[in-house]
C-alpha positions in Angstrom: -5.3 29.5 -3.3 -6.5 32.1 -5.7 -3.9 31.6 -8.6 -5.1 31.2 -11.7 -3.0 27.9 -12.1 -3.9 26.6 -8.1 -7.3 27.2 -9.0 -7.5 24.7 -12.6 -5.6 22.1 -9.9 -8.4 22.4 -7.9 -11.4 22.0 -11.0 -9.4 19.0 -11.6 -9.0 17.2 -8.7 -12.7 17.9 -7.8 -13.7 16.7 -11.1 -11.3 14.1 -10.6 -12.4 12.7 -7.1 -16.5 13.7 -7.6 -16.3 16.2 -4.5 -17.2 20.3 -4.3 -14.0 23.0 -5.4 -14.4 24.0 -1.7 -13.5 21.2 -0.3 -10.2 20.7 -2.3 -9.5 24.0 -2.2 -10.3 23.9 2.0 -8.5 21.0 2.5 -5.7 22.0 0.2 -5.0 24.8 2.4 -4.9 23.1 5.7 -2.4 20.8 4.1 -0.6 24.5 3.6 -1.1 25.1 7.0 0.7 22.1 7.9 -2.3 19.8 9.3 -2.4 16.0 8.8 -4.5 13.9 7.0 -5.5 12.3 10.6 -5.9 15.6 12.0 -7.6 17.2 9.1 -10.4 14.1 8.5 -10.9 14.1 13.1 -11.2 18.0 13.4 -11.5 19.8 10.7 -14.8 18.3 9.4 -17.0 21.7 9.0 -13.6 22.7 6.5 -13.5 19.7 4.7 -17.2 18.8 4.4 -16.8 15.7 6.6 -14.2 14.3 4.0 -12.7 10.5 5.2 -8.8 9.9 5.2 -8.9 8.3 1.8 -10.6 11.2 0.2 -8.2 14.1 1.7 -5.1 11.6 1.2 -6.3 11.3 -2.0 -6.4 15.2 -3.0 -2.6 15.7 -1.2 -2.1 12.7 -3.8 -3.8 14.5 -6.8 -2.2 17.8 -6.4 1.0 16.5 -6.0 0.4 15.1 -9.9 -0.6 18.2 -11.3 2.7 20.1 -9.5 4.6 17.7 -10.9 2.9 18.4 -14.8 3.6 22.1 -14.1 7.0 20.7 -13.7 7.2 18.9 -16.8 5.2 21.6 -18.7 7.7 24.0 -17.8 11.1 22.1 -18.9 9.0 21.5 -22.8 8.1 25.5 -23.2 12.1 26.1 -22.4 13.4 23.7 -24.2 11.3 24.6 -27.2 11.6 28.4 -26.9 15.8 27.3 -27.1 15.1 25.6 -30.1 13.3 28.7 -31.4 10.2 26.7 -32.4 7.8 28.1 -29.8 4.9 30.3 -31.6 2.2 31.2 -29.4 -0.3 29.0 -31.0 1.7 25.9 -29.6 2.3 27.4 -26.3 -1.3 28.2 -25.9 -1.8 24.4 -26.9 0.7 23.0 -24.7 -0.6 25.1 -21.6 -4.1 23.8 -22.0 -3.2 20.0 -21.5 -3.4 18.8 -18.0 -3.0 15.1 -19.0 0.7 14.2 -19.2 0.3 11.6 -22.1 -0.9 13.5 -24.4 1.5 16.6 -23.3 4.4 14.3 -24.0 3.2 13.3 -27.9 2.4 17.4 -28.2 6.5 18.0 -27.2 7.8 14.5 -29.1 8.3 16.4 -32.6 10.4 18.9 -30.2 12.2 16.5 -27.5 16.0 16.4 -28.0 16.7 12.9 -29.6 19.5 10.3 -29.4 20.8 9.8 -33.5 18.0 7.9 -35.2 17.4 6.8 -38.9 15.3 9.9 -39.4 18.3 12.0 -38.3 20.8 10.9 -40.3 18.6 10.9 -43.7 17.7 14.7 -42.5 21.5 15.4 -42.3 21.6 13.4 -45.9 19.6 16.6 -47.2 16.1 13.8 -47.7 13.8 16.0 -45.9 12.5 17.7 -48.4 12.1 14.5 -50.8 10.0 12.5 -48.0 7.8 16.1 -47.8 7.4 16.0 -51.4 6.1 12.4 -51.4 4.2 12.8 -47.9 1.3 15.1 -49.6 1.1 11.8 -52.3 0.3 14.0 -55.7 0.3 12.0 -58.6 3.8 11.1 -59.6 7.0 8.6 -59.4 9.1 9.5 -56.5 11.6 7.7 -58.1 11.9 10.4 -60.7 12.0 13.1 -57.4 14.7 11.5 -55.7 17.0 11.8 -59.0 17.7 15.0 -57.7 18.8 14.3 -54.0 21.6 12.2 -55.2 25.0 13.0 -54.3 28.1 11.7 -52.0 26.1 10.5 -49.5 23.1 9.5 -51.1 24.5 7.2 -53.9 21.3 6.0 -55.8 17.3 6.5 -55.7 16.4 3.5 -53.7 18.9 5.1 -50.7 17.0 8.1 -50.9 13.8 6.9 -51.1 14.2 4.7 -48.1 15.8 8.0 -46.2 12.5 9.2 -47.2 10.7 6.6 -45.5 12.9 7.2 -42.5 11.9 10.5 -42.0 8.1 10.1 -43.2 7.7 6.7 -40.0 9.2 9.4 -37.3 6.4 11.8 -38.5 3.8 9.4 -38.5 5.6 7.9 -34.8 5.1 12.0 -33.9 1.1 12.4 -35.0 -0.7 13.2 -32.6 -3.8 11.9 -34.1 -2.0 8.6 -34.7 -0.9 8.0 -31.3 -4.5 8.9 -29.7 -5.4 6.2 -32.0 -3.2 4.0 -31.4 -3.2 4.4 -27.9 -7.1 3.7 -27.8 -6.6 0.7 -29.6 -4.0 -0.8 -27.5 -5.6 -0.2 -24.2 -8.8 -1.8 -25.6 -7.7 -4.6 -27.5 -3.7 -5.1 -26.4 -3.6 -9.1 -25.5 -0.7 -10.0 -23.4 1.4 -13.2 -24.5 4.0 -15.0 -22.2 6.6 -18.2 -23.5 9.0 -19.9 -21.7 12.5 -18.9 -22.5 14.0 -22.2 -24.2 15.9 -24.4 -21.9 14.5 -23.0 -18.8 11.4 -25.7 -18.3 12.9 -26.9 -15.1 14.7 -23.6 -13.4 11.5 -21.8 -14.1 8.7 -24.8 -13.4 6.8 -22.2 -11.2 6.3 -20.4 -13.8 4.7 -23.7 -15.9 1.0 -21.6 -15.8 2.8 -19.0 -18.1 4.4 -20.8 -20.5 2.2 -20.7 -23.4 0.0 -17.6 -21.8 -2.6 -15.1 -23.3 -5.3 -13.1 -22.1 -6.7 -9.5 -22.9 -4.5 -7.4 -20.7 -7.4 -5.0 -20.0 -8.5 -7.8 -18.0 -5.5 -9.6 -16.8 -6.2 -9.7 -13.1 -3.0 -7.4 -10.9 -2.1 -10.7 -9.4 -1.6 -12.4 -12.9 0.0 -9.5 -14.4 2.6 -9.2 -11.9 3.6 -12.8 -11.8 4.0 -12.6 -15.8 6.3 -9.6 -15.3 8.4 -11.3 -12.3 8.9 -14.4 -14.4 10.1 -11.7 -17.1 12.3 -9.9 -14.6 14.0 -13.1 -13.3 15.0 -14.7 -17.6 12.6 -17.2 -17.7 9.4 -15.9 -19.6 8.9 -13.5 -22.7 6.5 -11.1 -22.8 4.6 -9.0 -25.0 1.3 -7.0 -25.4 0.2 -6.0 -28.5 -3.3 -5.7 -30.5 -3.8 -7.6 -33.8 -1.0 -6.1 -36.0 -3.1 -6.3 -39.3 -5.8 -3.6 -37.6 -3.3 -1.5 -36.4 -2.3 -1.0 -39.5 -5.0 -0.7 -41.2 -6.2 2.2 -39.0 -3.1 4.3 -39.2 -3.1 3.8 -43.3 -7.0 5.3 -42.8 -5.3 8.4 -41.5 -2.3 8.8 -43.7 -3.3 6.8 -46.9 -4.8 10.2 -48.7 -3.8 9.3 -53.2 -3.7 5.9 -54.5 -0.2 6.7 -56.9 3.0 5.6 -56.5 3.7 8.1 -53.4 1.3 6.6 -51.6 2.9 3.3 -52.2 6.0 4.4 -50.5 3.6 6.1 -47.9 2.1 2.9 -47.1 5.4 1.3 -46.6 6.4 4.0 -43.9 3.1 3.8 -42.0 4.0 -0.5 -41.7 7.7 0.6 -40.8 6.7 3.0 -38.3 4.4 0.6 -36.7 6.4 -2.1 -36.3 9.8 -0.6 -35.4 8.9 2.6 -33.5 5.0 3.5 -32.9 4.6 -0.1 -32.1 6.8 -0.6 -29.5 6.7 3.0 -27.9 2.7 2.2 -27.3 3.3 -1.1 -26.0 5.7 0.6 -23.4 3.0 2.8 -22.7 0.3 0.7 -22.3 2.3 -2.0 -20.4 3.3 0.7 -18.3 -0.2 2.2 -17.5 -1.6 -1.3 -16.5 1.4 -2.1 -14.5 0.5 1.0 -12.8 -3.1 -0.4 -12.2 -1.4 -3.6 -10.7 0.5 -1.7 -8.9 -1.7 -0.3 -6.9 -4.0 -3.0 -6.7 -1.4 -4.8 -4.5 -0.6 -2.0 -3.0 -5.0 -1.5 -1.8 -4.5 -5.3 -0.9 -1.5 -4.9 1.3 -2.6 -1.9 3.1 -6.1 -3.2 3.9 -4.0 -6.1 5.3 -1.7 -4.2 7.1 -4.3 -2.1 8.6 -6.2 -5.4 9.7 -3.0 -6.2 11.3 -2.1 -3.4 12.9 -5.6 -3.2 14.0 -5.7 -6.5 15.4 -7.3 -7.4 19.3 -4.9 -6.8 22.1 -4.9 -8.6 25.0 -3.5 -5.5 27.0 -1.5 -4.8 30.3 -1.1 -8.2 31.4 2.0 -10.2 32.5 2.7 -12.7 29.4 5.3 -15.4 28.8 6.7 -15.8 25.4 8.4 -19.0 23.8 10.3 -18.4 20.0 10.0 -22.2 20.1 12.2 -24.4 18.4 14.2 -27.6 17.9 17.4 -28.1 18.4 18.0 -25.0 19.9 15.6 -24.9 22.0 12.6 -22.7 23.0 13.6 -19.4 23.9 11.4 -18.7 26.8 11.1 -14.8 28.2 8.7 -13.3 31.2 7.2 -10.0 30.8 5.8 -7.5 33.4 2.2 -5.9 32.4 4.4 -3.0 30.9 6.0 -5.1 28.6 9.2 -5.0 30.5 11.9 -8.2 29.9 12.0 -9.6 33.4 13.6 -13.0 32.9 14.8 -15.4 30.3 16.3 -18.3 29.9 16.2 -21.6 27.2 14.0 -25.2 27.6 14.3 -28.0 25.4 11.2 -29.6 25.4 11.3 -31.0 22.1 13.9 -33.7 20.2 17.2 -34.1 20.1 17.3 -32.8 23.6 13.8 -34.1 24.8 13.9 -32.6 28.2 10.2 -32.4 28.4 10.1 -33.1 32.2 12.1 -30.5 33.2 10.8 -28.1 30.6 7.2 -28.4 32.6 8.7 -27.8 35.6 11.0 -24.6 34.8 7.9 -23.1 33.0 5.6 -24.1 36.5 7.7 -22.2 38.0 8.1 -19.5 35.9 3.9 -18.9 35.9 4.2 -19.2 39.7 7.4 -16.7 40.1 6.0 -14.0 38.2 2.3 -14.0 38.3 2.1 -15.1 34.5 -1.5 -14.6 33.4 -1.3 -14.8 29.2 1.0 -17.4 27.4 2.4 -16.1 24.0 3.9 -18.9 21.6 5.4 -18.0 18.1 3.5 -19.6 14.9 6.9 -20.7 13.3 8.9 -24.0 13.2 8.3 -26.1 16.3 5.2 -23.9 17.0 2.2 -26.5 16.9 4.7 -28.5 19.4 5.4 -26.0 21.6 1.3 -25.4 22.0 0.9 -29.3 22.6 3.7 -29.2 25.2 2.6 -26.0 27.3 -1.5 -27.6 27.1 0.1 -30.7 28.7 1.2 -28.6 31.8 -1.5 -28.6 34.5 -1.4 -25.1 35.8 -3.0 -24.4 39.0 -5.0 -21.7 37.7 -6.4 -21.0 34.4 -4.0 -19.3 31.7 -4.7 -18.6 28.7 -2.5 -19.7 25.6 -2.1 -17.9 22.1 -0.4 -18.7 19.1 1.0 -15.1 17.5 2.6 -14.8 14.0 5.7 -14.5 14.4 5.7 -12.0 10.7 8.5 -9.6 10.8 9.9 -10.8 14.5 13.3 -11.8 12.9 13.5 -8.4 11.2 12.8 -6.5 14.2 15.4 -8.9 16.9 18.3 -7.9 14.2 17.2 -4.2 13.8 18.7 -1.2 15.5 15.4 -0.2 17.5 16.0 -3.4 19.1 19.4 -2.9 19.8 18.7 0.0 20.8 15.7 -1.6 23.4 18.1 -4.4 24.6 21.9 -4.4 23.9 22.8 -6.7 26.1 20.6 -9.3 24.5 20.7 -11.5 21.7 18.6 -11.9 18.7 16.6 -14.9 19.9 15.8 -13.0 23.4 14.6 -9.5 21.5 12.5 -12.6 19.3 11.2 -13.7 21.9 10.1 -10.2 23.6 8.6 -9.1 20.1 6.4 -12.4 19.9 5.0 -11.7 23.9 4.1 -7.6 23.3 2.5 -8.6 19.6 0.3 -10.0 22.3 -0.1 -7.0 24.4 -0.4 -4.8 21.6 0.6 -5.5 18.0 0.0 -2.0 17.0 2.7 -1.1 19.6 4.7 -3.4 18.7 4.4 -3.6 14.9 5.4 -0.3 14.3 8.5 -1.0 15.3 9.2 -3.1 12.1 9.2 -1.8 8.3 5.8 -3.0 7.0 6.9 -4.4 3.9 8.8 -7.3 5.9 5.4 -8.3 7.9 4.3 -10.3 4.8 0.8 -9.7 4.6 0.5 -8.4 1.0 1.0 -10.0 -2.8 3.9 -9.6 -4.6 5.4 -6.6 -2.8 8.9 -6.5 -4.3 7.4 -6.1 -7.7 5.3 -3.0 -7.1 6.8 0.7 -7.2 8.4 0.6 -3.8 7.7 4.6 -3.6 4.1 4.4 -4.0 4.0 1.5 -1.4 6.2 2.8 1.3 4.1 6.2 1.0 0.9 4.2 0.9 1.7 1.8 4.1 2.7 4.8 5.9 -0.5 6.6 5.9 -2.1 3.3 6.9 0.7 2.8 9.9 0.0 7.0 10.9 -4.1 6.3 10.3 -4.0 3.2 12.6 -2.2 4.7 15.5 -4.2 8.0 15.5 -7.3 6.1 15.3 -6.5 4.0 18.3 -4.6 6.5 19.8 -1.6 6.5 22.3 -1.0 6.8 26.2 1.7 9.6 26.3 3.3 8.3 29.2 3.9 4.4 28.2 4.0 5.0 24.4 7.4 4.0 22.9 9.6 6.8 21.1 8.7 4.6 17.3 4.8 4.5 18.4 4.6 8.3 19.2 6.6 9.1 16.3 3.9 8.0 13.9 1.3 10.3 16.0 0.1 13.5 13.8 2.6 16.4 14.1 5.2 14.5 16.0 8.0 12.6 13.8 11.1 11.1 15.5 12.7 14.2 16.9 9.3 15.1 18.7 8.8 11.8 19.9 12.2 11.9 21.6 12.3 14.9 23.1 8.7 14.2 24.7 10.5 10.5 26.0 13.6 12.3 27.2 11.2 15.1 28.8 9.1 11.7 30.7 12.1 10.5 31.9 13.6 13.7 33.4 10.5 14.8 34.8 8.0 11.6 35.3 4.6 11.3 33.8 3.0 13.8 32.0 -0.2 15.4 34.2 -2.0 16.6 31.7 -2.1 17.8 28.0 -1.2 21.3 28.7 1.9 20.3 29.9 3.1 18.6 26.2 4.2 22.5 25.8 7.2 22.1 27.8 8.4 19.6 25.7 11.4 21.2 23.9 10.6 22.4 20.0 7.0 20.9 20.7 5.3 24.5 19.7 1.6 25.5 18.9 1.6 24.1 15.7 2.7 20.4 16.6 0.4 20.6 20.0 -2.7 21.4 17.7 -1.6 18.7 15.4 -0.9 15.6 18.3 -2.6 16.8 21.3 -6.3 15.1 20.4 -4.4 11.8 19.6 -2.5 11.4 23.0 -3.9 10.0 25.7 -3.3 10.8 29.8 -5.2 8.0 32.0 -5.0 9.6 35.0 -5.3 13.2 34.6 -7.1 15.8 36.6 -9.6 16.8 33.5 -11.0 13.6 32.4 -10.6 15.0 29.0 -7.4 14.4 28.5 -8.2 11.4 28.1 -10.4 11.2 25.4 -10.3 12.0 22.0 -12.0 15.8 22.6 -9.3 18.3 21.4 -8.0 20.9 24.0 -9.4 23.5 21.3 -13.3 22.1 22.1 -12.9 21.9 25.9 -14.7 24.8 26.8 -17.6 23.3 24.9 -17.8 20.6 26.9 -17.3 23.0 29.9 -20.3 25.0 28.7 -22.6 21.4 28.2 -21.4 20.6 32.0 -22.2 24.2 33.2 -25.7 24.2 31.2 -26.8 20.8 33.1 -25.5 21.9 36.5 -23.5 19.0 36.7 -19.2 18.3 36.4 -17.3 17.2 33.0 -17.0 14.0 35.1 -20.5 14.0 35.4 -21.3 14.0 32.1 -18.6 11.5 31.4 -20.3 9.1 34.1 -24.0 9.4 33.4 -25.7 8.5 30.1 -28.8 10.5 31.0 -27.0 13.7 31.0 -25.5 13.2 28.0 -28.8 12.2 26.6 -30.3 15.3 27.5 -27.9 17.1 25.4 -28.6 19.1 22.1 -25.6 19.5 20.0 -27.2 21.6 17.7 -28.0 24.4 20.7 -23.7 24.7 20.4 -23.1 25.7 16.5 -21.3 28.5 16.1 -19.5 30.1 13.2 -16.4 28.1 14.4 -17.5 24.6 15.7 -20.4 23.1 13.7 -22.6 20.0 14.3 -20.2 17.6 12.3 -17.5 18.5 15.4 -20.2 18.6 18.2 -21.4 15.4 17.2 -18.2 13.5 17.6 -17.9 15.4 20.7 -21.1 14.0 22.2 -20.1 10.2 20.8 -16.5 10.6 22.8 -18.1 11.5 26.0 -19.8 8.3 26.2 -16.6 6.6 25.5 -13.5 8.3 26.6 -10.1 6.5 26.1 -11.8 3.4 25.2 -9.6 1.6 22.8 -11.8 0.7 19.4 -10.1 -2.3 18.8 -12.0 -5.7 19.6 -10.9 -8.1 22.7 -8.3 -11.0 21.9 -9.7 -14.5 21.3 -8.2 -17.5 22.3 -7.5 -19.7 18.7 -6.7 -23.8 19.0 -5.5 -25.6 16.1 -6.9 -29.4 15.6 -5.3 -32.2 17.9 -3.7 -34.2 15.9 -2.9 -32.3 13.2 0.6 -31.2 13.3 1.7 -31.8 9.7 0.6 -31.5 6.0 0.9 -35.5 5.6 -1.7 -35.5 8.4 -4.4 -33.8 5.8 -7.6 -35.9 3.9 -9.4 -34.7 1.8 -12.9 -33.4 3.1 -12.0 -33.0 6.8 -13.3 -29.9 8.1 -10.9 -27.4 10.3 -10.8 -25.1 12.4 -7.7 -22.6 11.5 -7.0 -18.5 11.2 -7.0 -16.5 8.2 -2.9 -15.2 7.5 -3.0 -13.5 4.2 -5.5 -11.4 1.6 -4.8 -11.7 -2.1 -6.7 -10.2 -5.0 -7.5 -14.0 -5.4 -8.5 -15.6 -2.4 -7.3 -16.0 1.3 -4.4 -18.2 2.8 -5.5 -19.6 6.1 -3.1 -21.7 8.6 -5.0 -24.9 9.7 -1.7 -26.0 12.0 0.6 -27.6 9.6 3.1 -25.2 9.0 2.0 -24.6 5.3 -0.8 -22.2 5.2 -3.8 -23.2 2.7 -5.5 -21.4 0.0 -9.0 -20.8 -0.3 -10.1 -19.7 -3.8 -12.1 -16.3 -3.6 -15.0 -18.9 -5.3 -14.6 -21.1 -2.5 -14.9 -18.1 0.5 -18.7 -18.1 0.1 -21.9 -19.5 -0.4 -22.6 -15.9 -2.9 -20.5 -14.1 -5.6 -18.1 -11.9 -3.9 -16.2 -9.5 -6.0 -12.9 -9.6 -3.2 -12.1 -11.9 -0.8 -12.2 -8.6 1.7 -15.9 -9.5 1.7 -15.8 -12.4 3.0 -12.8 -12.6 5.3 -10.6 -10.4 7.7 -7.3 -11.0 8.6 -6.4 -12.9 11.7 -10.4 -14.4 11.2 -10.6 -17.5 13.2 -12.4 -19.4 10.3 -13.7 -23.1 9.3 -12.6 -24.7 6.7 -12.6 -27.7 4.2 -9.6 -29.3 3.0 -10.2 -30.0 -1.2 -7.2 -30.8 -2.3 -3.3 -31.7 -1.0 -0.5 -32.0 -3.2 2.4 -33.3 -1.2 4.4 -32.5 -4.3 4.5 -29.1 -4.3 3.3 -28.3 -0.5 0.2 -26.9 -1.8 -3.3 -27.1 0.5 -6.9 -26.5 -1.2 -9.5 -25.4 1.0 -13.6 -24.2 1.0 -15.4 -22.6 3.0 -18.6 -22.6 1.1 -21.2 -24.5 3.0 -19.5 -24.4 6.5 -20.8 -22.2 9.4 -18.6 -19.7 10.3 
């Protein structure tokens, strides 16, 4: 990391992101090293200065920009040293200039260009005339351009307006200009949408942008990305632009310099320029660099909500059984062992045409009986509420709980090839069915199975930059399951593959490995695994769990690397690692401070310490049991002012969609969350919340549900 060019990278991220050159520099080189950002922000806290995942995700993110500028700045010094235009001045210049924007206007003059109106009056011989009139001395340039005349150039008003040509791409080229201009249009650009004539019905959802302005500095991501869609789909025009007249004005300030006849002809270039190419090339821009700020926006609002979800309470090893419920064809009904294991499944028709309700209670009786059913799982889509109604009906002869679970992403997953893969011999509405009962279990387990875009939790997620999303919900999915961490020896090949250091190939050589040679014993012996070397073990070994292992530690989240402190702690209190596992006062009497060395400091021993009091418990809270109203089945069944209870389904930048039972979720406004300003609904609300709400408004019309929950208890 001592190159002179590695080292400006690291000035500017750290100037960037407000932390020391060490610790970018640090945490840079672990990156080298091939460490995680999991790994890096759990162990490697004395190196990074106790950096969180955000930060150090953030400098991987930062440097990756400023490669990618070297990049860039590299293709303009060739292509300009080609053109035989590089003096060392402008190399100097161009090597100095770390943000890309302004590196692009310094290599416009030089970047190779389609055939433009400036081009072909160059080829005209004009360039000379429009340099001649440019510097604006006192005389007629209609006198000058006598003397470009010829084949091409047939009289004085063709050459003077080849002039103008070439004078607008110089002013387009300034560098001063476009700074200006820039400034101006990020400050004052207001963004204007219109309805595309004759497309009032076919684009009615659109009706709130048909006659639309605001200042697009502050047009909220939301807003800004339903403009653009409406754009994208032919039925609004858009544009962002400051007022024209000031424009103009400004960039005359900077190349009005005479008051003659050439600086009539001046003045015409500078309002040609704007309007036809410095115009619309900064409108580009600036559209550009807040759809970027939208962008990722909804991208922040989708991952918190993903992480929420993936995050969400598991009910754990128990035996569940799961209903994809349904009309006509029926409820899909599956039983599942405490392992998740399919061990029966069959179809009941409890609801109309069929109606079999009778014989529906009985086969599910049964069914609770047979197999020791202690949870009951019941997918949130059509027929759902029904389904609930029906199973609360059946009088079981000991107490079972019953959980609605969002059935997000389940049709995705039962038509996938993990799926296939888990049950060929099934169909689609039994691998439903399955995915509904282990979201139960353990939705993190279970989720990761799917591509997080298709769980639906975030805001306009088709009309973000799908890079930057897939890369952002991936750290989010990888963050998630190191946080919780997995058992090695039940963890599915797609959970273990998001564990740090692993990937797929990793993860199913260490399944092939438990099935050839049973359960893993203890951490040590992840080095058998085939191509699992030093490297990956450092990497996944804190993050995998062993229940039942001789050394309680490997079942924690203490890394092998730090077992022989917690050897030496034992040793120094006369006691076992169990021991100080089992007894609070041990570990109470123990001074992390007394361990520090020049490898392992107090940030390290500290987590340490925490862990021992809580090894291998999951951090995730316990699952609640949720009921929907009785009564309330359908949104013609809503009045105005009744109070709810119902569970919180999606974050937006503006408010928070919440299910109250009838099949069309609710919005409550982020002014009607709480009883105090709140700047995002995240303040107020988590996903999956069990909240209480107010209904405001229902409009039948257009299935739309108003709801507060200012002044409720919650």
């Amino acid at each position: 990391m001592a190159e002179p060019l590695i080292r400006k990278h690291v000035e500017l991220i750290s100037a960037d992101l407000s932390v020391g050159d060490w610790q970018v520099e640090n945490t840079l080189n672990l990156f080298l090293e091939g460490a995680t950002v999991p790994f890096i922000s759990r162990y490697r806290k004395e190196r990074t200065g106790s950096l969180d995942e955000v930060q150090i995700a953030s400098i991987k993110e930062q440097h990756v920009k400023y490669l990618e500028i070297e990049k860039r700045r590299e293709t303009m010094l060739k292509t300009i040293e080609e053109l035989g235009k590089l003096t060392p001045e402008l190399k100097a210049k161009i090597c100095s200039v770390y943000d890309l924007g302004i590196l692009e206007d310094i290599y416009l003059p030089y970047k190779p260009k389609r055939r433009t109106k400036a081009t072909i009056a160059r080829e005209k011989g004009l360039e000379p005339l429009a340099t001649i009139i440019f510097r604006q001395d006192r005389f007629d340039p209609a006198d000058k351009a006598v003397a470009f005349l010829n084949d091409q150039v047939p009289d004085v008003e063709e050459a003077l307006q080849g002039a103008r040509d070439i004078m607008a791409e110089w002013i387009t080229e300034s560098l001063k200009a476009r700074a200006s201009m820039r400034k101006l249009y990020n400050q004052e650009a207001v963004i204007k949408s219109h309805m595309v004539k004759g497309k009032e019905e076919e684009g009615a959802k659109y009706k709130d942008y048909f006659d639309f302005s605001e200042p697009l500095r502050r047009c909220p991501s939301h807003r800004l990305l339903a403009v653009r869609r409406g754009q994208d789909e032919g039925f609004l025009k858009i544009a962002a632009e400051p007022d024209e007249d000031k424009a103009v004005e400004m960039l005359l300030g900077i190349f009005i310099t005479g008051n003659g006849l050439a600086s009539d002809q001046v003045e015409m270039a500078v309002e040609d320029s704007y309007k036809r190419l410095l115009g619309p090339s900064m409108e580009t821009e600036c559209m550009a660099f807040y759809k970027e700020k939208a962008d990722a926006e909804a991208i922040r609002v989708f991952a918190d909500n993903l992480r929420q979800l993936l995050l969400a309470s598991p009910l754990g090893q128990k035996r569940i059984l799961a209903l994809d419920p349904g009309f006509k064809s029926g409820c899909k009904l599956v039983c599942l062992d405490a392992q998740g294991n399919l061990v029966h499944n069959e179809n009941i028709y409890p609801h109309p045409p069929q109606s079999e309700t009778f014989n529906a209670m009985k086969k599910v009786e049964s069914l609770v009986d047979a197999y020791k059913i202690e949870a009951i799982a019941i997918g949130n889509g059509t027929a759902g509420r029904e389904t609930e109604h029906f199973i609360k009906k059946i009088a079981f002869p000991r107490p079972i709980q019953v959980f609605v679970v969002s059935e997000d992403g389940a049709s995705i997953y039962s038509a996938s090839a993990v799926a296939r893969e888990e049950f060929p011999e099934f169909d689609v509405t039994v691998r439903g069915a399955v995915s509904i009962g282990r979201r139960l279990m353990d939705p993190l387990a279970e989720l990761v199975k799917i591509d997080a875009k298709s769980i639906g939790v975030g805001q306009y997620q088709h009309d973000v930059d799908q890079g930057q999303l897939k890369q952002s919900l991936d750290l989010v999915v990888e963050s998630s399951v190191n946080m919780v961490g997995v058992n090695v020896n039940t963890a599915s090949k797609h959970l273990l593959t998001y564990i740090s250091g692993l990937g797929p190939q990793l993860a199913q050589n260490i399944v092939d490995y438990r099935k050839q040679n049973g359960p893993f014993a203890s951490r040590k012996e992840l080095s058998k695994v085939p191509r699992l070397g030093a490297k990956a073990f450092e990497q996944s070994a804190g993050f995998l769990r062993i229940p039942d292992a001789k050394n309680p530690l490997d079942n924690s989240a203490v890394h092998p690397e730090s077992y022989h402190i917690v050897e030496k702690m034992a040793k120094d209190k006369g006691c076992t690692v169990a021991d100080l596992l089992a007894k609070e006062e041990l570990r109470k009497q123990i001074e992390a401070k007394n361990y520090v060395t020049a490898e392992v400091g107090l940030p390290t021993l500290q987590d340490i310490v925490k862990e021992l009091a809580k090894p291998g418990l999951d951090p995730r809270a316990e699952a609640k049991v949720f009921e929907f109203a009785d009564g309330i089945y359908s949104i013609e069944h809503l009045r105005v002012g009744m109070e709810l209870p119902g569970i919180v389904t999606n974050i937006t930048a503006f408010g928070a969609f919440v299910d109250v039972g009838v099949k069309q979720d609710g919005l409550v406004h982020i002014s009607q969350l709480a009883n105090r300003y709140i700047s995002s609904p995240s303040e107020a609300v988590k996903l999956h919340q069990h909240v209480r709400v107010k209904v405001m408004e229902v409009d039948l019309g257009r299935k739309r549900i108003q709801l507060s929950m200012k002044e409720l208890e919650q």
